[in-house]
C-alpha positions as CSV (number, residue, x, y, z in Angstrom):
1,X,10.0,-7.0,-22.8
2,X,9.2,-5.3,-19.3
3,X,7.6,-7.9,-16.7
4,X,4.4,-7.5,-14.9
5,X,3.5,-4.3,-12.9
6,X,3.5,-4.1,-9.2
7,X,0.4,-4.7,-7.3
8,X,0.8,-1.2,-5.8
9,X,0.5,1.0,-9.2
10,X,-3.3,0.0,-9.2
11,X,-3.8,0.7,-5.5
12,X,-6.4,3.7,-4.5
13,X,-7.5,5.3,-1.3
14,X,-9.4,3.1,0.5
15,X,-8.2,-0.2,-0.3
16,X,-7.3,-2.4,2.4
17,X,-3.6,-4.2,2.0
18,X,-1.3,-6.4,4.1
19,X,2.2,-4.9,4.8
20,X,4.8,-6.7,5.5
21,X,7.8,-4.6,7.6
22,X,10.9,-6.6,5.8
23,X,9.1,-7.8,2.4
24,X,12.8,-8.4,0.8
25,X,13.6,-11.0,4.1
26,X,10.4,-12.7,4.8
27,X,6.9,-11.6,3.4
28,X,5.3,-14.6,6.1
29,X,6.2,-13.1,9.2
30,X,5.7,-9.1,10.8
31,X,3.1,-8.5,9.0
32,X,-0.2,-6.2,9.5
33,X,-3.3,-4.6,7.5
34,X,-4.4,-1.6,7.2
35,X,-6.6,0.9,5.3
36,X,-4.8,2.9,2.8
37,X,-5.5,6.6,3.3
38,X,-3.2,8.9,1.1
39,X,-0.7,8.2,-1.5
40,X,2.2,9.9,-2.5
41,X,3.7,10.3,-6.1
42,X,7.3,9.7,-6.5
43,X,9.0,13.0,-8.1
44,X,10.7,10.9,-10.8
45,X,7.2,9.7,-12.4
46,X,3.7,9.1,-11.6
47,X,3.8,6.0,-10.1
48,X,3.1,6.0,-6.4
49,X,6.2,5.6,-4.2
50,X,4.6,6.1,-0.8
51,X,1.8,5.5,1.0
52,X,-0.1,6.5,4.5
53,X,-1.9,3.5,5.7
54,X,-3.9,3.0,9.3
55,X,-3.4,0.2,10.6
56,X,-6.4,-1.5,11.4
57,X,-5.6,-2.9,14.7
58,X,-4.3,0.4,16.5
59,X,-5.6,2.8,14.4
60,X,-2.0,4.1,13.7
61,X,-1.0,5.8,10.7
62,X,2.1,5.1,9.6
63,X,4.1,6.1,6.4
64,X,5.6,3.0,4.3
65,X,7.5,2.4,0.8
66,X,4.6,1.4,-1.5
67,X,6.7,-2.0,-2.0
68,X,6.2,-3.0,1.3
69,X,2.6,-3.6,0.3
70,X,2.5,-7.4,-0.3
71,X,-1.3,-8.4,-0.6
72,X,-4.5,-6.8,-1.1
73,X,-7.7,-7.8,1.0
74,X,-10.6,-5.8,-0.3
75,X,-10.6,-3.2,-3.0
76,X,-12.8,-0.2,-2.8
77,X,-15.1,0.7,-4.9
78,X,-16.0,4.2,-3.8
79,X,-14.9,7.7,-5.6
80,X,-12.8,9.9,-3.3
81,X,-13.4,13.7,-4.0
82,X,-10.7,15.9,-2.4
């Protein structure tokens, strides 16, 4: 019997998360939010793998692993037409 899904599979544009840069060490400590702005399909399924997220302290956009994603503040609610 498979366990529960990954917070990350129901993640959308928009949403703002907490990352953490070494979630497999210590998900308490170097950690920052940020606005998710694109996400990236793996090319063995359709689950995500990657995403682009600005942070929203420096405005950055960086590119993480979509596990590195450990909590999520506020979901969006708005519809995203590319």
């Amino acid at each position: 019997m498979p366990g529960p899904s990954p917070d990350f599979l129901n993640m959308r544009c928009g949403d703002l998360v907490v990352i953490s840069e070494f979630p497999a060490i210590d998900k308490n400590t170097d950690w920052w939010m940020g606005e998710i702005i694109h996400i990236a399909n793996s090319a063995r399924g359709i689950e995500p793998s990657i995403f682009q997220i600005s942070c929203i302290d420096t405005g950055a956009v960086r590119t993480v692993n979509a596990d590195s994603v450990i909590g999520l503040i506020k979901k969006t609610n708005r519809i995203i037409n590319i």
